[in-house]
C-alpha positions as CSV (number, residue, x, y, z in Angstrom):
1,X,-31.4,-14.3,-33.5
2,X,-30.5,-14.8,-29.8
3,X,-28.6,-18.2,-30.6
4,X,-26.6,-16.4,-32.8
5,X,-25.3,-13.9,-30.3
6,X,-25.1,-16.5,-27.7
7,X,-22.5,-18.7,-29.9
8,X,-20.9,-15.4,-30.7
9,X,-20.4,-14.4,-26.9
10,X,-19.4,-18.4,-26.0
11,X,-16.7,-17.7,-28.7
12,X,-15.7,-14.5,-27.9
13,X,-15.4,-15.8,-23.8
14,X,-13.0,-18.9,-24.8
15,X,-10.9,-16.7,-26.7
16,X,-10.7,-14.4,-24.3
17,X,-9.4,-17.4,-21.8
18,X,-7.7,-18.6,-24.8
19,X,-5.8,-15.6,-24.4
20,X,-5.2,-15.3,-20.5
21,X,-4.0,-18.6,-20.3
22,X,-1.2,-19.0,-22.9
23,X,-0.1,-15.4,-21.2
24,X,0.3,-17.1,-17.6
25,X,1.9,-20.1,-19.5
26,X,4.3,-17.3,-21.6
27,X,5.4,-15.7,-18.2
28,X,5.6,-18.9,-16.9
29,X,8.1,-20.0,-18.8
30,X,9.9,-16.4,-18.3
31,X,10.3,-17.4,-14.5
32,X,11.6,-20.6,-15.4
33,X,14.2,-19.9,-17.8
34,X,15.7,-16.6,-14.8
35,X,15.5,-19.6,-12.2
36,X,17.9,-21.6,-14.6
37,X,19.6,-19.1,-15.7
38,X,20.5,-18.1,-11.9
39,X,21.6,-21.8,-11.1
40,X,23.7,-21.8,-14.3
41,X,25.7,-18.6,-13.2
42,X,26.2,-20.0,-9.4
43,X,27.7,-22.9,-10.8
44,X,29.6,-21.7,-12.9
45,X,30.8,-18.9,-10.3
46,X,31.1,-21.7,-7.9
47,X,33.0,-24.3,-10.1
48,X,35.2,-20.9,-11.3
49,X,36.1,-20.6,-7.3
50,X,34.4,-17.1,-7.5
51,X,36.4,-16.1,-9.8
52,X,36.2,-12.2,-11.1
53,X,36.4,-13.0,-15.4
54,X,33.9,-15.2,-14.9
55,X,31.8,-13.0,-12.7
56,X,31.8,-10.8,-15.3
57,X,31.4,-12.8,-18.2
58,X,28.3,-13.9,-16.8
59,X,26.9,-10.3,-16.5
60,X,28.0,-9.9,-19.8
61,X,25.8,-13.5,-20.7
62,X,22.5,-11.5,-18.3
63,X,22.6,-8.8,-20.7
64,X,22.3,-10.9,-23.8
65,X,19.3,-12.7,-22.2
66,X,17.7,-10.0,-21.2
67,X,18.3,-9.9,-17.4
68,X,20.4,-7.8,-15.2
69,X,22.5,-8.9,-13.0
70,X,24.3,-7.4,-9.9
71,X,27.0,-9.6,-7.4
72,X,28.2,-8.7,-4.3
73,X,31.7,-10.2,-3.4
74,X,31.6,-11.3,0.2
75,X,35.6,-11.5,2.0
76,X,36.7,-12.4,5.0
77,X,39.0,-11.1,7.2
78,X,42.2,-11.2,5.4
79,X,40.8,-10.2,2.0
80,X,40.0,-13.7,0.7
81,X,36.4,-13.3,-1.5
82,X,33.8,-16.4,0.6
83,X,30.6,-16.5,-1.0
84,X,29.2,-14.2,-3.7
85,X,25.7,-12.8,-3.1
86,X,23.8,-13.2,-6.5
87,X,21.1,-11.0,-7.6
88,X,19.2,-11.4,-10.4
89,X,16.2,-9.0,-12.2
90,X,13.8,-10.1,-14.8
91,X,10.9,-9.4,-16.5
92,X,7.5,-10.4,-15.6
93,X,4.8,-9.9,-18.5
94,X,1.3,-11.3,-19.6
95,X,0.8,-8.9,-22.9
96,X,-2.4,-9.4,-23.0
97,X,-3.4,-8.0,-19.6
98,X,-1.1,-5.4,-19.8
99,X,1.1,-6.5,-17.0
100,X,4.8,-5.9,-16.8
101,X,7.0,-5.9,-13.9
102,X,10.2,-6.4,-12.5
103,X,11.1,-9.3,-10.0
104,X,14.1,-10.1,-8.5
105,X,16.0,-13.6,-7.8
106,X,18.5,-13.7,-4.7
107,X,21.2,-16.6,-4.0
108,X,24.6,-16.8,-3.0
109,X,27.6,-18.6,-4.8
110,X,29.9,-20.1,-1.8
């Protein structure tokens, strides 16, 4: 009788690790895809020469993914925009433990 709760508790404990793992490995892959998403939007805000249709087609493109994002356009003395300060907010989940938060990715686009 006790072997049988013993193999029942070993299987219940790898599932349960089962579980906690392929949630890290899930938001794992959340924070990878916001990292590349972020370096797609500077280049492309870069290669655009911070241009404002593409700005704004690219917030458009956040919203479809799921993100949010915010830019600040930097100028310089006579009015002409120099970098672009890039902010990006995604979701951070593991179901499973009942975790969800936001975090935040800063760059700039120069």
């Amino acid at each position: 009788m006790s072997q049988i709760f013993k193999a029942f508790l070993g299987i219940f404990i790898i599932l349960l690790f089962t579980l906690t793992i392929f949630g890290i490995m899930t938001a794992d892959q959340d924070i990878s895809n916001a990292r590349d998403f972020k370096i797609q939007v500077i280049s492309l805000i870069e290669e655009s020469n911070l241009n404002e249709q593409v700005i704004q087609s690219c917030k458009a493109s956040a919203i479809n993914n799921g993100y949010k994002l915010e830019t600040n356009t930097i100028k310089d003395d006579i009015g002409r925009s120099v970098s672009v300060e890039i902010t990006l907010e995604y979701n951070y989940s593991i179901s499973f433990l009942n975790v969800l938060k936001t975090h935040t990715l800063h760059d700039y686009a120069r």
